[in-house]
C-alpha positions as CSV (number, residue, x, y, z in Angstrom):
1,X,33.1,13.8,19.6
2,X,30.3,11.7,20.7
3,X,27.6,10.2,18.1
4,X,24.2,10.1,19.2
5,X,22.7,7.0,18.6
6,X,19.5,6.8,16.7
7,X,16.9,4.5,18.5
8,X,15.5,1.9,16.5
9,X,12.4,3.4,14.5
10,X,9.6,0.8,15.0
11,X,7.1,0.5,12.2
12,X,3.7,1.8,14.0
13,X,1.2,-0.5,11.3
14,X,-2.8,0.0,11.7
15,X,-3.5,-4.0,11.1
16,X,-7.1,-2.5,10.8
17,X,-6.2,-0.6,7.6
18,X,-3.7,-2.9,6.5
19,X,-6.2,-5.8,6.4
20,X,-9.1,-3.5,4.8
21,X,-6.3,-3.0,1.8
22,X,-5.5,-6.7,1.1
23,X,-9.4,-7.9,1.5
24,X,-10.4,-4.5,-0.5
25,X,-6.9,-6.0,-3.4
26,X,-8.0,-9.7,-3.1
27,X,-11.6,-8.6,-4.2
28,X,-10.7,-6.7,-6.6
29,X,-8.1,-9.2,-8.1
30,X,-10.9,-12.0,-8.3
31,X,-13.3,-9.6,-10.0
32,X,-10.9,-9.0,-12.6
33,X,-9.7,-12.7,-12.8
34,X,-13.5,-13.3,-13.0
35,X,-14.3,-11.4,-16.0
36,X,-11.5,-12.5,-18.0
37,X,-13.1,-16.4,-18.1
38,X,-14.0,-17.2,-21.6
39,X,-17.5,-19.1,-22.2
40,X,-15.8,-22.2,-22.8
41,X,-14.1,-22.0,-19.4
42,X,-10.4,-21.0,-19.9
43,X,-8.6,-18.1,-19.2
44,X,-8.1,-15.3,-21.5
45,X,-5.8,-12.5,-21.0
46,X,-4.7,-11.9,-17.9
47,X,-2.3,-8.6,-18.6
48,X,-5.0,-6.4,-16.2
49,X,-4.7,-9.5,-13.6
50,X,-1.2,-9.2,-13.1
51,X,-0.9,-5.5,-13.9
52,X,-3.4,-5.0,-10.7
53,X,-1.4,-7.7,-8.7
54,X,1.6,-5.4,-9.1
55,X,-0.3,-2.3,-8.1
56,X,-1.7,-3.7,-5.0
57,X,2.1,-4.8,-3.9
58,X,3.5,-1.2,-5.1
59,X,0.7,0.7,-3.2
60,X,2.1,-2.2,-0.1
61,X,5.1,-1.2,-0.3
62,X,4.4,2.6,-0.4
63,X,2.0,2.1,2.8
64,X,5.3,0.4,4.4
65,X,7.3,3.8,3.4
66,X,4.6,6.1,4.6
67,X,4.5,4.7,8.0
68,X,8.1,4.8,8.8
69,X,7.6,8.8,8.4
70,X,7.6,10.3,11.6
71,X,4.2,13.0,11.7
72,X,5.6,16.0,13.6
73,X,8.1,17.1,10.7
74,X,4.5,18.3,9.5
75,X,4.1,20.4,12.3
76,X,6.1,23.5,11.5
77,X,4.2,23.3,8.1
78,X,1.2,24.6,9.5
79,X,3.4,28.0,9.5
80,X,4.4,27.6,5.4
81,X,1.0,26.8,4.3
82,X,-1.0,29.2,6.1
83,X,-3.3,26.5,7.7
């Protein structure tokens, strides 16, 4: 029995979207670092600070996943959902 070799799935990433999402995270993790500076200069909490660093590198990571999915599985959905 002969195996069929998979070829190597390349990972097709849009830098144009890709940069949009860390320049659109990096803002938004500076606004929020910005409004958590006391009057007398410190830092106070910065639970939302981190809590939105991890959510930028979880929605990363999910972009990562999303583009190793191969479109034309979709195609025979068209069928299903009556598009």
């Amino acid at each position: 029995m002969i195996l069929k070799r998979r070829e190597k799935q390349r990972i097709k990433i849009d830098f144009t979207i890709l940069l949009c999402l860390l320049f659109l995270g990096v803002i938004g993790i500076i606004t929020l670092l910005s409004t958590t500076v006391q009057p007398d200069g410190s830092f106070g909490s910065l639970t939302i600070v981190y809590r939105q660093v991890l959510f930028l590198i979880f929605g990363m990571i999910l972009y990562f996943i999303f583009s190793l999915v191969d479109i034309n599985i979709f195609k025979y959905w068209q069928v299903i959902l009556e598009i």
